[in-house]
mmCIF file as gemmi writes it, N, C-alpha and C atoms, coordinates in Angstrom:
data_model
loop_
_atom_site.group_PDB
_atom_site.id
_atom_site.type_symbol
_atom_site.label_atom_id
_atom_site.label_alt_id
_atom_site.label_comp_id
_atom_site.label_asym_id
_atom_site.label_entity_id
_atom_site.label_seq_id
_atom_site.pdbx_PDB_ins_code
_atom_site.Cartn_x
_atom_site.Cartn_y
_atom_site.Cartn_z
_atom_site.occupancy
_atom_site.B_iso_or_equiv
_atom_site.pdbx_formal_charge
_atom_site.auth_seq_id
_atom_site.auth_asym_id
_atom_site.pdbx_PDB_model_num
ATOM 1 N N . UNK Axp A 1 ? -0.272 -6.916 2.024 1 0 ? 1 A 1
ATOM 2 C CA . UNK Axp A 1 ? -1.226 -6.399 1.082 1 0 ? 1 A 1
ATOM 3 C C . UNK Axp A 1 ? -2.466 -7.282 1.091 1 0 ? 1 A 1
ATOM 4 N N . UNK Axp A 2 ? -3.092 -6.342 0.991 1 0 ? 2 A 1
ATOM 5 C CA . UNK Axp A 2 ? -4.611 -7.18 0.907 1 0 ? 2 A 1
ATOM 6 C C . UNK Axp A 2 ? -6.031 -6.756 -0.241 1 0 ? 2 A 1
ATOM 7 N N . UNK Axp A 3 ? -6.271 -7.453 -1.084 1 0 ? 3 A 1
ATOM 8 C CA . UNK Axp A 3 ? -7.235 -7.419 -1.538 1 0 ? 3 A 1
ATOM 9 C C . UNK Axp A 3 ? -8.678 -7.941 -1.73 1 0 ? 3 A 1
ATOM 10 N N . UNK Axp A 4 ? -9.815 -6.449 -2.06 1 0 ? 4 A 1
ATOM 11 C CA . UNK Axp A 4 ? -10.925 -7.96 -1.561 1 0 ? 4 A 1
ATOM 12 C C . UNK Axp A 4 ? -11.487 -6.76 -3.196 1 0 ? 4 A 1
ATOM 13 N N . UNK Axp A 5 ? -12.6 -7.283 -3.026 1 0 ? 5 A 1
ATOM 14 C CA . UNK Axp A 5 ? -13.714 -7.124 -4.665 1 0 ? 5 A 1
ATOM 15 C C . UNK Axp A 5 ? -13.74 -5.215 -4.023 1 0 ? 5 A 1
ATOM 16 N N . UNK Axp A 6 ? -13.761 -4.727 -3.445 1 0 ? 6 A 1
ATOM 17 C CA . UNK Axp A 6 ? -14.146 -3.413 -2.914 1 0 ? 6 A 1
ATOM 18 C C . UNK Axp A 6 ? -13.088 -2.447 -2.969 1 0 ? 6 A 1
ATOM 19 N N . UNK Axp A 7 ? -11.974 -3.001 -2.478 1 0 ? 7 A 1
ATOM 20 C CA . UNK Axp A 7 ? -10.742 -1.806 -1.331 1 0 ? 7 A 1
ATOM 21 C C . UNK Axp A 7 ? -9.471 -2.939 -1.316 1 0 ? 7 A 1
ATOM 22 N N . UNK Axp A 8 ? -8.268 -1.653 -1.451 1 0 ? 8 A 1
ATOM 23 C CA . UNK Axp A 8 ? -7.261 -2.122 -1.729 1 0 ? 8 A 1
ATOM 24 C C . UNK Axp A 8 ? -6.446 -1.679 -0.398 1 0 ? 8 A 1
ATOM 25 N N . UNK Axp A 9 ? -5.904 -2.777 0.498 1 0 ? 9 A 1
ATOM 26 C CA . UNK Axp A 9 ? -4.874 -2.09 1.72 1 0 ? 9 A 1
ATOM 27 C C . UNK Axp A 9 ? -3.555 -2.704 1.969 1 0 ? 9 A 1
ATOM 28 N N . UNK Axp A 10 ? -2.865 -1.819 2.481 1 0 ? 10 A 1
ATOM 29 C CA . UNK Axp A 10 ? -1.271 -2.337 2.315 1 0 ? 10 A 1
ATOM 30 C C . UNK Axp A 10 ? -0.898 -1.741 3.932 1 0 ? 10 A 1
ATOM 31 N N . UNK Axp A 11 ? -0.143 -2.691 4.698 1 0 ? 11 A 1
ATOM 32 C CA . UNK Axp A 11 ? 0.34 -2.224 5.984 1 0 ? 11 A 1
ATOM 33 C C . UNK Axp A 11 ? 1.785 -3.272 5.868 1 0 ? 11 A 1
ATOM 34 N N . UNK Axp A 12 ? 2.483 -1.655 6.647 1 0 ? 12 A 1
ATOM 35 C CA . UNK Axp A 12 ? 3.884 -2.464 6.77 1 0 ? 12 A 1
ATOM 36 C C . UNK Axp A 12 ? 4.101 -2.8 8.601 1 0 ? 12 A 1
ATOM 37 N N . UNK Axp A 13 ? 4.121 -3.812 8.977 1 0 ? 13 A 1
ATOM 38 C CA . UNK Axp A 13 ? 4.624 -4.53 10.261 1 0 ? 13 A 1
ATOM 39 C C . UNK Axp A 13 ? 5.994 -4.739 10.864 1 0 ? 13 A 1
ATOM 40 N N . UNK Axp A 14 ? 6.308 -4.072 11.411 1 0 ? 14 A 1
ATOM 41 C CA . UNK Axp A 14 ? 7.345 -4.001 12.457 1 0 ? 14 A 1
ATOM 42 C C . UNK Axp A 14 ? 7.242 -5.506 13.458 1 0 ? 14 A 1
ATOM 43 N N . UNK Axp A 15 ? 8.372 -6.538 12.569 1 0 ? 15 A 1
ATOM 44 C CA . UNK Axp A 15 ? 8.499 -7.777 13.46 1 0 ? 15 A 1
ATOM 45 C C . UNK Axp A 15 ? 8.717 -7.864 14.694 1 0 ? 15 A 1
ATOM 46 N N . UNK Axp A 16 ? 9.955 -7.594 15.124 1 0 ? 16 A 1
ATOM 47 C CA . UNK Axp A 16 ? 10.561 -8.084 15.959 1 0 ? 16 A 1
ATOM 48 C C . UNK Axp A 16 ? 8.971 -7.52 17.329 1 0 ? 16 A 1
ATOM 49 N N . UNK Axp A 17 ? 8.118 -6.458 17.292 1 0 ? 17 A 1
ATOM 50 C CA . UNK Axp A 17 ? 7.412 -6.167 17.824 1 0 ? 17 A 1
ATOM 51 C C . UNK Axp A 17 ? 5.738 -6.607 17.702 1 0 ? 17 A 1
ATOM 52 N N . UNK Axp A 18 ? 5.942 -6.871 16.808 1 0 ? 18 A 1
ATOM 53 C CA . UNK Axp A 18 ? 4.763 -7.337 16.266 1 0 ? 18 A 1
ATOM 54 C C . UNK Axp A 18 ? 3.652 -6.034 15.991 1 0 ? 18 A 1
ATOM 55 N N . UNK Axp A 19 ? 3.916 -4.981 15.885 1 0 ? 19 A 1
ATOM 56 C CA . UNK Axp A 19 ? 3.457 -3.761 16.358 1 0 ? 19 A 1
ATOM 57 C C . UNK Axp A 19 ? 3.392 -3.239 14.766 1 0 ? 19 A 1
ATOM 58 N N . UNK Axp A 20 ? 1.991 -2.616 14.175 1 0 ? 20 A 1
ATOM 59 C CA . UNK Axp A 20 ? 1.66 -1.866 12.811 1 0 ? 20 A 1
ATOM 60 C C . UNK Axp A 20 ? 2.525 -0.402 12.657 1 0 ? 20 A 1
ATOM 61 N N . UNK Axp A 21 ? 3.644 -0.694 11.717 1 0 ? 21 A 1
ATOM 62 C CA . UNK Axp A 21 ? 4.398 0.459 11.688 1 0 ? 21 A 1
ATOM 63 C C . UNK Axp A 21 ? 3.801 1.801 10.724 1 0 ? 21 A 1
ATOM 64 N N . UNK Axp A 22 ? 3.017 1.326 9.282 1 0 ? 22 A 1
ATOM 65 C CA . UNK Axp A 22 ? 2.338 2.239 8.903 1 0 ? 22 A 1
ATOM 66 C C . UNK Axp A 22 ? 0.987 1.213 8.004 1 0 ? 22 A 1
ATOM 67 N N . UNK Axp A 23 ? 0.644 1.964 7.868 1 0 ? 23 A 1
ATOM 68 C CA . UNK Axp A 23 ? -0.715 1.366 6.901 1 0 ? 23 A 1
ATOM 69 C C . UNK Axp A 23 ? -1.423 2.257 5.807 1 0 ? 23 A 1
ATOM 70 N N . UNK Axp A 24 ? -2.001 1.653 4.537 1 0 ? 24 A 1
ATOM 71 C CA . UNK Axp A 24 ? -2.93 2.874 3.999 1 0 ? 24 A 1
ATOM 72 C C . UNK Axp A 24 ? -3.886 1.647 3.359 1 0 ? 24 A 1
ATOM 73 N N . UNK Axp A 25 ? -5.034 2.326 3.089 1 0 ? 25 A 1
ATOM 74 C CA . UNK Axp A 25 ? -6.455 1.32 2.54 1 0 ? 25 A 1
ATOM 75 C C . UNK Axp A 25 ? -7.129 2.771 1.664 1 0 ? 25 A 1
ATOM 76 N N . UNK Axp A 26 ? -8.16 1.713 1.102 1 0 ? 26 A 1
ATOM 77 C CA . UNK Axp A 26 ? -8.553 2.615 0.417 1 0 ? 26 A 1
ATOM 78 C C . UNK Axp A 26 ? -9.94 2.553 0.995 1 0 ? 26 A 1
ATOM 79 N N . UNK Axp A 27 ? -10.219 2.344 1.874 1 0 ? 27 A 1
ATOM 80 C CA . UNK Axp A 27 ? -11.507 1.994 2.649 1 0 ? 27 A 1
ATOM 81 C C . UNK Axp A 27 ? -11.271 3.094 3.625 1 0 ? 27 A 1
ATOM 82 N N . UNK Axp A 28 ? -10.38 4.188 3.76 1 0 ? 28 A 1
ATOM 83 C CA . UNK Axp A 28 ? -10.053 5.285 4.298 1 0 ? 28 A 1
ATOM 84 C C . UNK Axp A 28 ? -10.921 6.368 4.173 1 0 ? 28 A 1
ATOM 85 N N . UNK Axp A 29 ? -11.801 6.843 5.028 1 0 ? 29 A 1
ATOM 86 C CA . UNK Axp A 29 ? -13.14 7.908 4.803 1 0 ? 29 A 1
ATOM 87 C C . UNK Axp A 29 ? -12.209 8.821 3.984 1 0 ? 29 A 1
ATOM 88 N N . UNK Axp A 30 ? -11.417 9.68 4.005 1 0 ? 30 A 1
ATOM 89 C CA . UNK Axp A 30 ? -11.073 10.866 3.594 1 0 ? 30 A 1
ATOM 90 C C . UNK Axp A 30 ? -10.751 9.812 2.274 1 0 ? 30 A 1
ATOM 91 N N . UNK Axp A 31 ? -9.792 9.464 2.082 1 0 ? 31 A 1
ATOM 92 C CA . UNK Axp A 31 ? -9.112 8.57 0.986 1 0 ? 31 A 1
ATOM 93 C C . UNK Axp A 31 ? -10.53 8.055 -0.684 1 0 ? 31 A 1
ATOM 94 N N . UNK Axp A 32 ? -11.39 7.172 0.175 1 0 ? 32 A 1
ATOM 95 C CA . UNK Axp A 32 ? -12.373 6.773 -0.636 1 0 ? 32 A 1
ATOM 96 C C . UNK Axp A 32 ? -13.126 7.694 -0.738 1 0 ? 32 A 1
ATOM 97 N N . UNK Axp A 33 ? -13.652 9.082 0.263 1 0 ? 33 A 1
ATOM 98 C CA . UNK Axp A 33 ? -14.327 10.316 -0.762 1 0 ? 33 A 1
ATOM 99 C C . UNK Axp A 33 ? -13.782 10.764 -1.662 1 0 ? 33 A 1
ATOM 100 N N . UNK Axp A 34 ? -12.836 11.035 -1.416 1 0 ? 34 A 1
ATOM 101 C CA . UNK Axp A 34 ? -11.978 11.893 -2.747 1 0 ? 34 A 1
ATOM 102 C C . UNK Axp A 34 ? -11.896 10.852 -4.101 1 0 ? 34 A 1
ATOM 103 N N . UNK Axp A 35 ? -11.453 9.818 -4.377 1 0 ? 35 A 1
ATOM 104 C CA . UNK Axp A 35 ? -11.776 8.629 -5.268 1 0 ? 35 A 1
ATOM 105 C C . UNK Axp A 35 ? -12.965 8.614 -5.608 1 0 ? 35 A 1
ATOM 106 N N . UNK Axp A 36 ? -13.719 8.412 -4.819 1 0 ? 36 A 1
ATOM 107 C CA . UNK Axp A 36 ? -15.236 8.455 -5.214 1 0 ? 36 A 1
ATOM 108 C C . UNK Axp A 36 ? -15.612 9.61 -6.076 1 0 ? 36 A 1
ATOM 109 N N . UNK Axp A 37 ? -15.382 10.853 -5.149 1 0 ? 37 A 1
ATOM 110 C CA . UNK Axp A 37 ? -15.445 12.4 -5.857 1 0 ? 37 A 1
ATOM 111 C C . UNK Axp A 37 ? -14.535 12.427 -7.554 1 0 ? 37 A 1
ATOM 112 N N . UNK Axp A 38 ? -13.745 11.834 -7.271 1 0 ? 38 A 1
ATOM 113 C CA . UNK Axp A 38 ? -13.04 12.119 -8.443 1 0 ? 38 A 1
ATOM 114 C C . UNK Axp A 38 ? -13.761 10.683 -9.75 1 0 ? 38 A 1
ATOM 115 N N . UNK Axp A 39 ? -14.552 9.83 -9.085 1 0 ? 39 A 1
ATOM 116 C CA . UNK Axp A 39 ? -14.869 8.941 -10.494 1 0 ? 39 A 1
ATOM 117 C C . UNK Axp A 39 ? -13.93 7.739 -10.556 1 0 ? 39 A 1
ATOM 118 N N . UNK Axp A 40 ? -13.073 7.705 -9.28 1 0 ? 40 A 1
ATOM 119 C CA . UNK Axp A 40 ? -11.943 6.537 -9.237 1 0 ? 40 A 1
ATOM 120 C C . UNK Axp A 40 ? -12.859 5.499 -8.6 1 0 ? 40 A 1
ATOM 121 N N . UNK Axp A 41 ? -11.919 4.116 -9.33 1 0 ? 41 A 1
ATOM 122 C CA . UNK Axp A 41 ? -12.289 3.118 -8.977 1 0 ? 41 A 1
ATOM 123 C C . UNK Axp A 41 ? -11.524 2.773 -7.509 1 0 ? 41 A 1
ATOM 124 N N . UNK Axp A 42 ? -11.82 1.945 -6.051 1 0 ? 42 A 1
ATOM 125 C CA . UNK Axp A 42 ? -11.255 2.188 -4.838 1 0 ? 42 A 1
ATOM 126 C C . UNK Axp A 42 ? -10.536 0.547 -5.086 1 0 ? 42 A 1
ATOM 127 N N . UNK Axp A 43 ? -10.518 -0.001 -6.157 1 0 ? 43 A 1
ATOM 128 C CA . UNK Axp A 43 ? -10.286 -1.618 -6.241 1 0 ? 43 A 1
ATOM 129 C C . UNK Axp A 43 ? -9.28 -1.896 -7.389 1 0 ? 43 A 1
ATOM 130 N N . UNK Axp A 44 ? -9.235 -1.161 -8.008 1 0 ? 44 A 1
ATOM 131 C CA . UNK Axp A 44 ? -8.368 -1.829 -8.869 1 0 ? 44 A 1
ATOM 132 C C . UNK Axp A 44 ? -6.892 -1.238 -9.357 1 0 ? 44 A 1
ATOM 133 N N . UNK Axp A 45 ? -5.893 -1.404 -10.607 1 0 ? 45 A 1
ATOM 134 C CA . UNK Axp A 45 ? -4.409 -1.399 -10.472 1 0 ? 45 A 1
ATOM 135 C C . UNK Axp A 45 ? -4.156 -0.064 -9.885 1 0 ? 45 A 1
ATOM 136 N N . UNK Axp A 46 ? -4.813 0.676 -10.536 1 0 ? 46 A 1
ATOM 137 C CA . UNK Axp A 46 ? -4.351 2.169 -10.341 1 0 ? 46 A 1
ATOM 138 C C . UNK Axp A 46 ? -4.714 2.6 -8.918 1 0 ? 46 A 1
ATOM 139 N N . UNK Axp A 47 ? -5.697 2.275 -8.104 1 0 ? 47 A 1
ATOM 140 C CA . UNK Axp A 47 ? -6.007 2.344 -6.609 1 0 ? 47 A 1
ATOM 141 C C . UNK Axp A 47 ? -4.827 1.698 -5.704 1 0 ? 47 A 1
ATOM 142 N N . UNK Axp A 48 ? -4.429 0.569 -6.18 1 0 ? 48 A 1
ATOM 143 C CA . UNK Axp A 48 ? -3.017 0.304 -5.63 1 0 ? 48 A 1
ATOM 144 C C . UNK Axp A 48 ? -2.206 0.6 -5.726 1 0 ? 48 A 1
ATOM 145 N N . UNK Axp A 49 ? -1.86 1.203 -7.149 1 0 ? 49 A 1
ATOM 146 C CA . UNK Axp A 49 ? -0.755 2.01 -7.004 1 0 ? 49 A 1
ATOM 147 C C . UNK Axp A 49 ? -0.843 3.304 -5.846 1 0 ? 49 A 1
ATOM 148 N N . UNK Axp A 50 ? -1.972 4.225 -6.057 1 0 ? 50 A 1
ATOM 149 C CA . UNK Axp A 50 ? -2.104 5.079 -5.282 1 0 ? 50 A 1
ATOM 150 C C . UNK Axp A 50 ? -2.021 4.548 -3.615 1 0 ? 50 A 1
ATOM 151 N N . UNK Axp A 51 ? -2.316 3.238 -3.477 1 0 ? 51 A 1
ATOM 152 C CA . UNK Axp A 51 ? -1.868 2.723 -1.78 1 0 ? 51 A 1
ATOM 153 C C . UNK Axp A 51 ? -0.799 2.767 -2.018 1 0 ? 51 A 1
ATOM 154 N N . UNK Axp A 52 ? 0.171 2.136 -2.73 1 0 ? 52 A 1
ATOM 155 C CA . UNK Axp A 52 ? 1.581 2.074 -2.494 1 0 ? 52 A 1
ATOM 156 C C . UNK Axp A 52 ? 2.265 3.515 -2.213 1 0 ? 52 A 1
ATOM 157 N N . UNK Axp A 53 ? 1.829 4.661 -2.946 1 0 ? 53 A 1
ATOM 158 C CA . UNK Axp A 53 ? 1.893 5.999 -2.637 1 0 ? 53 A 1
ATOM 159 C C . UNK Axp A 53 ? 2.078 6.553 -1.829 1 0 ? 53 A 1
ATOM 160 N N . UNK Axp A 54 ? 0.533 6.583 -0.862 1 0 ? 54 A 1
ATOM 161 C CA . UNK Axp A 54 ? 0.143 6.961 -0.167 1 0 ? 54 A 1
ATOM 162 C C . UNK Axp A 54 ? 1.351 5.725 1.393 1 0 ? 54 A 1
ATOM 163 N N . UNK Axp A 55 ? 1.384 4.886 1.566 1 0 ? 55 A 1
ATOM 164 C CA . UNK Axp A 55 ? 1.969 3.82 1.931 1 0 ? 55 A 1
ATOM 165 C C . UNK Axp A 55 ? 3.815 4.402 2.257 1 0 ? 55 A 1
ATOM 166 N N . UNK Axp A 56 ? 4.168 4.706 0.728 1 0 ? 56 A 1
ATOM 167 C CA . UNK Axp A 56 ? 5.722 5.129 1.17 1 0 ? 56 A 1
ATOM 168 C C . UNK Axp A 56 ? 5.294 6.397 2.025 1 0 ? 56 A 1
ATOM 169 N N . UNK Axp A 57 ? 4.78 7.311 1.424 1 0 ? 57 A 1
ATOM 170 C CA . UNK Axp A 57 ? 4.69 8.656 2.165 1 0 ? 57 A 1
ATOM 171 C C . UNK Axp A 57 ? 4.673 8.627 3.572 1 0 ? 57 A 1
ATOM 172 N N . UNK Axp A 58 ? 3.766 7.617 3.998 1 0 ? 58 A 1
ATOM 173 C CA . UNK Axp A 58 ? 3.655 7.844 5.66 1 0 ? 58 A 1
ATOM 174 C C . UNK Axp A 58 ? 4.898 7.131 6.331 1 0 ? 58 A 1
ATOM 175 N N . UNK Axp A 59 ? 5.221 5.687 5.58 1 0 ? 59 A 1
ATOM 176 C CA . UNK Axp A 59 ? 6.83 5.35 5.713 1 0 ? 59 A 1
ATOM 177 C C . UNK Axp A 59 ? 8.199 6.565 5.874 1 0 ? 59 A 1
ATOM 178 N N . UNK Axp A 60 ? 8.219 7.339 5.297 1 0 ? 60 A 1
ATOM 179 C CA . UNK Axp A 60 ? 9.15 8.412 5.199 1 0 ? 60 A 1
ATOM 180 C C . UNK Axp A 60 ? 8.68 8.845 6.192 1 0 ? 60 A 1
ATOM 181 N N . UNK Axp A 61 ? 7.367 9.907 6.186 1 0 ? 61 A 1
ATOM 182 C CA . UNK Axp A 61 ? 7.384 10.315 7.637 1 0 ? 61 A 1
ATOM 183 C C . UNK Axp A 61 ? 7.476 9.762 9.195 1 0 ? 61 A 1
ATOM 184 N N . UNK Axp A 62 ? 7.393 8.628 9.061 1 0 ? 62 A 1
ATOM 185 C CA . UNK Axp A 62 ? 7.947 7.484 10.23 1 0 ? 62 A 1
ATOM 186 C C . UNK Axp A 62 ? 9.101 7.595 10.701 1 0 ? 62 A 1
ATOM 187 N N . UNK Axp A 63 ? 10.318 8.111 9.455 1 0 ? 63 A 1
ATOM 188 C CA . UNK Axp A 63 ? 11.561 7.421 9.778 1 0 ? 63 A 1
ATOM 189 C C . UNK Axp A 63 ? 11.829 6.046 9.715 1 0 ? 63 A 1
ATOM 190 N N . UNK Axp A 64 ? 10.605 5.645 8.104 1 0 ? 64 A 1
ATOM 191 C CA . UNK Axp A 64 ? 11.295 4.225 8.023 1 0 ? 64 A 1
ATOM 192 C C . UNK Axp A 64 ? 11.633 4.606 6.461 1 0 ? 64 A 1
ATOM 193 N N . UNK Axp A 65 ? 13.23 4.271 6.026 1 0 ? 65 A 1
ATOM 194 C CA . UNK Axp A 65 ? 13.632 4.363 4.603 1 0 ? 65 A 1
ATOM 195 C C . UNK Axp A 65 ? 13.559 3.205 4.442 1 0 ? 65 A 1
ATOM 196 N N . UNK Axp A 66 ? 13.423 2.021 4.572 1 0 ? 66 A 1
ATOM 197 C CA . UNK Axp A 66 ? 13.215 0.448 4.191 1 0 ? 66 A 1
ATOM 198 C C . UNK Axp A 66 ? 12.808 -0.179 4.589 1 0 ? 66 A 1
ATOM 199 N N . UNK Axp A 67 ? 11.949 -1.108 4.191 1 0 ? 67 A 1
ATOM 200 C CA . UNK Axp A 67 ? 11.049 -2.386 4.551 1 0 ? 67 A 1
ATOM 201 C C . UNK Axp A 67 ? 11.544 -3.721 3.406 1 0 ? 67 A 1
ATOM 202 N N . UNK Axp A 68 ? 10.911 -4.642 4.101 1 0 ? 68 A 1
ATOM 203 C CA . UNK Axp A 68 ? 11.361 -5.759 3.32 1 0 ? 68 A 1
ATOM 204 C C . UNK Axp A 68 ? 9.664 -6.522 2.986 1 0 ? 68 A 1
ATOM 205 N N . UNK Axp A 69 ? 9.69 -7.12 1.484 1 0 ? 69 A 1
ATOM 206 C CA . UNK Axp A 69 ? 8.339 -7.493 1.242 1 0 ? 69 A 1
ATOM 207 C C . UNK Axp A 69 ? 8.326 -8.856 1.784 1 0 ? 69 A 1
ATOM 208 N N . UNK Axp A 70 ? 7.134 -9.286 2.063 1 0 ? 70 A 1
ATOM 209 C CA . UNK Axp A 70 ? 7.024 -10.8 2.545 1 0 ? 70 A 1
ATOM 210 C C . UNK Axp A 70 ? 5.666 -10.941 1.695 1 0 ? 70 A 1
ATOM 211 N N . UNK Axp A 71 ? 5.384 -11.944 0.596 1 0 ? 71 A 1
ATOM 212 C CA . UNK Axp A 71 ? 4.238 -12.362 0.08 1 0 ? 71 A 1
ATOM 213 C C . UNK Axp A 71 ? 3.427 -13.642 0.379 1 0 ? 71 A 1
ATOM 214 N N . UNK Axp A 72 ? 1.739 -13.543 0.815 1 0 ? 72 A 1
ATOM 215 C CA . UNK Axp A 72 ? 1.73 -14.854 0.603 1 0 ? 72 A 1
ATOM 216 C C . UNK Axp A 72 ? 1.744 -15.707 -0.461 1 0 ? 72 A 1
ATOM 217 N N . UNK Axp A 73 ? 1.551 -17.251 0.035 1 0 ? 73 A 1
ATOM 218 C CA . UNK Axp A 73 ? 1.747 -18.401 -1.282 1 0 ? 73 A 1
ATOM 219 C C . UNK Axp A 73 ? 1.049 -17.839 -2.04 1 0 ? 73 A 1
ATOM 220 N N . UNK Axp A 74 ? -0.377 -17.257 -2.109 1 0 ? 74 A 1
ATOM 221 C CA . UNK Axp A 74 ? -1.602 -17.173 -3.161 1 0 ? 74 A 1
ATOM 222 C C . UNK Axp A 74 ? -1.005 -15.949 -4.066 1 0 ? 74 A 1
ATOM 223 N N . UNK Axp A 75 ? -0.06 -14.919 -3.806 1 0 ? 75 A 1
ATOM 224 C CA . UNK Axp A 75 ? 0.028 -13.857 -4.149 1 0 ? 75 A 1
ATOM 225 C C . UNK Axp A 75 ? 1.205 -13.285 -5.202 1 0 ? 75 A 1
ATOM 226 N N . UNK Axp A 76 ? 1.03 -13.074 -5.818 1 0 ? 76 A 1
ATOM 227 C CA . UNK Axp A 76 ? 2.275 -13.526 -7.221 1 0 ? 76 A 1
ATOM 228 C C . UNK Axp A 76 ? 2.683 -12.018 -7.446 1 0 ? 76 A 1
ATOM 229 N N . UNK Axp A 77 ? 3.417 -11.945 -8.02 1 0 ? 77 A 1
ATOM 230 C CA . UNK Axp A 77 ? 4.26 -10.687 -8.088 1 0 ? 77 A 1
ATOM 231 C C . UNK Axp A 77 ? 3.91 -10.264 -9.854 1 0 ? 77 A 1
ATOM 232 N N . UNK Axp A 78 ? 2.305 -9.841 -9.7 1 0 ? 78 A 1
ATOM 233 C CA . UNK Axp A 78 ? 2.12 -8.874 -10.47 1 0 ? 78 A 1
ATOM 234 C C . UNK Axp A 78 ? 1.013 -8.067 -10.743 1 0 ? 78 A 1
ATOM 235 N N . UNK Axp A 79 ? 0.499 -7.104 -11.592 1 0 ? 79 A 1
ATOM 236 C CA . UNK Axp A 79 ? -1.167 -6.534 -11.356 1 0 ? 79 A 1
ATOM 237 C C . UNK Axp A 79 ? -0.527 -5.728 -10.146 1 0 ? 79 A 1
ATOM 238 N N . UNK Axp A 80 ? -1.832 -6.184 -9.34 1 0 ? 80 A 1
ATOM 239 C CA . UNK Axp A 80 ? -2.209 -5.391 -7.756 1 0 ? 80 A 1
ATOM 240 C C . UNK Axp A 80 ? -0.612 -4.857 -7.321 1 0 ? 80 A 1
ATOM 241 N N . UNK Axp A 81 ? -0.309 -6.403 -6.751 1 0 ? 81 A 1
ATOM 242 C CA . UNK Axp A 81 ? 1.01 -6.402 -6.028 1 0 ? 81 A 1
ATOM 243 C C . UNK Axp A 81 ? 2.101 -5.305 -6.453 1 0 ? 81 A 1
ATOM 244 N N . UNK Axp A 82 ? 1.895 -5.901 -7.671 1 0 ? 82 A 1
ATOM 245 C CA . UNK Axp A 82 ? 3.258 -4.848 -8.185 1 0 ? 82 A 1
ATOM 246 C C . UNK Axp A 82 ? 2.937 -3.761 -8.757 1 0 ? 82 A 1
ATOM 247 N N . UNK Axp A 83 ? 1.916 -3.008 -8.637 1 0 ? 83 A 1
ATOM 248 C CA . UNK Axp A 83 ? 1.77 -1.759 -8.483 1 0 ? 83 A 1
ATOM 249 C C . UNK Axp A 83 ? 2.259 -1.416 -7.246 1 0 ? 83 A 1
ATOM 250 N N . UNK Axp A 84 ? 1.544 -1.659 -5.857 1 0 ? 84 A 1
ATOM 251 C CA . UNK Axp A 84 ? 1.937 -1.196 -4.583 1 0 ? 84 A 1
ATOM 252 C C . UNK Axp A 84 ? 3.303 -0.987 -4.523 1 0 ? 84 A 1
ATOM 253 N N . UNK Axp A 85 ? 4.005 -1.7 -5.298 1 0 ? 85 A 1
ATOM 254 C CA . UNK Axp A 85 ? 5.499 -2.57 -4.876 1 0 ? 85 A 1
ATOM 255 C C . UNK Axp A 85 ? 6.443 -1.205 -5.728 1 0 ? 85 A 1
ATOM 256 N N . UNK Axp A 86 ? 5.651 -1.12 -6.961 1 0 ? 86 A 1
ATOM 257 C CA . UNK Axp A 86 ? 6.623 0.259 -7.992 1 0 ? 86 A 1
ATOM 258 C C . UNK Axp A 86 ? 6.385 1.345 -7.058 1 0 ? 86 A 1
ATOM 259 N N . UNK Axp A 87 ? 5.115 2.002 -6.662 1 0 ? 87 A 1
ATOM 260 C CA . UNK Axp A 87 ? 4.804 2.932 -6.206 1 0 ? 87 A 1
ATOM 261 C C . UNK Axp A 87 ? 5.264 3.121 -4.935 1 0 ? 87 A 1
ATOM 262 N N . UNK Axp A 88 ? 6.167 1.653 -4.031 1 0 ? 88 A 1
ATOM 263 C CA . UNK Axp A 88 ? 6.979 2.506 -2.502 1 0 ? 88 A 1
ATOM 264 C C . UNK Axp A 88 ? 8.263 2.775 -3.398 1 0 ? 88 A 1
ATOM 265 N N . UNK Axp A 89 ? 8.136 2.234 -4.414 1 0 ? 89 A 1
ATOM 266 C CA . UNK Axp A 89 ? 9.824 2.713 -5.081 1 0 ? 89 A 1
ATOM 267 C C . UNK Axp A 89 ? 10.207 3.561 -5.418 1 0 ? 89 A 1
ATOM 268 N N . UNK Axp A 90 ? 8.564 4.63 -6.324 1 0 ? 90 A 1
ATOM 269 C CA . UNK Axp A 90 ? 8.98 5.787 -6.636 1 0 ? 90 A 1
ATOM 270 C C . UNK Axp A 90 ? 8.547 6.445 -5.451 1 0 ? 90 A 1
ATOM 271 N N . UNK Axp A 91 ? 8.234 6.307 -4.072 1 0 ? 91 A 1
ATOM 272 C CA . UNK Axp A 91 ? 8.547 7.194 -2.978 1 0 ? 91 A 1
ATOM 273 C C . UNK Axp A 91 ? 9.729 7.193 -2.566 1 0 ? 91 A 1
ATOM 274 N N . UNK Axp A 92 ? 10.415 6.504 -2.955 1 0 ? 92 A 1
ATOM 275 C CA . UNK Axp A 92 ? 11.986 6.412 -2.267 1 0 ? 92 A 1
ATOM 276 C C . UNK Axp A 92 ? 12.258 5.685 -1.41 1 0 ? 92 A 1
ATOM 277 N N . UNK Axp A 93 ? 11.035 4.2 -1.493 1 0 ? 93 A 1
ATOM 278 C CA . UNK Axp A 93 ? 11.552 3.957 -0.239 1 0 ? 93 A 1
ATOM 279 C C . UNK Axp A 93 ? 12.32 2.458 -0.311 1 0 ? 93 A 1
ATOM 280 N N . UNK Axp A 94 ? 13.333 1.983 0.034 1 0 ? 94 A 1
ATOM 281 C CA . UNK Axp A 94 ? 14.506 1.215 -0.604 1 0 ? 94 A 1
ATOM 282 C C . UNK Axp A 94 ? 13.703 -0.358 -0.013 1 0 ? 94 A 1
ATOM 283 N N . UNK Axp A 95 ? 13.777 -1.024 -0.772 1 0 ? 95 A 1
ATOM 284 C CA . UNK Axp A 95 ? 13.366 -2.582 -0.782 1 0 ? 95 A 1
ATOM 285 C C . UNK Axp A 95 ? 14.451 -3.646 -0.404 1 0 ? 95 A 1
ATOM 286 N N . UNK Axp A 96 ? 14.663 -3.774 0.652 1 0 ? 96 A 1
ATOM 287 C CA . UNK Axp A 96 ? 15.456 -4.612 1.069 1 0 ? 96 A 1
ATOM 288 C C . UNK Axp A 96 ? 15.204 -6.412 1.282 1 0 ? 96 A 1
């Protein structure tokens, strides 16, 4: 997960390959018009939640039902984070 003052993005990484298994941002042309259009903010809790959303969804369609979180030191488990973090949960997607 990554946050900056602008756009909120979350990508899940496939280790053993080192290879980007899915990703979503909100710096996404289609993604940030519609936000924009709608009066949403592209930065803050509720924008992450909607990455985490958007995030399980493409996970499922992958054929991935689980990922495991890895945080950095700076990054604490709440706000931002744990929006993304509720929102792969209510996609279904299991936290291992």
């Amino acid at each position: 997960m990554h946050f900056t003052n602008k756009y909120v993005s979350a990508q899940v990484i496939h280790t053993p390959t080192a290879t980007v298994a899915s990703s979503a941002s909100s710096q996404e042309k289609a993604l940030r018009l519609s936000m924009e259009k709608a009066k949403e903010s592209t930065r803050d809790v509720a924008a992450a939640a909607k990455i985490g959303k958007i995030l399980g969804e493409r996970l499922l369609l992958n054929d991935i039902p689980a990922v495991s979180v890895f945080l950095k030191r700076e990054q604490k488990y709440h706000v931002k984070v744990k929006a993304v973090i509720d929102s792969l949960r209510e996609a279904s997607v299991k936290l291992v």
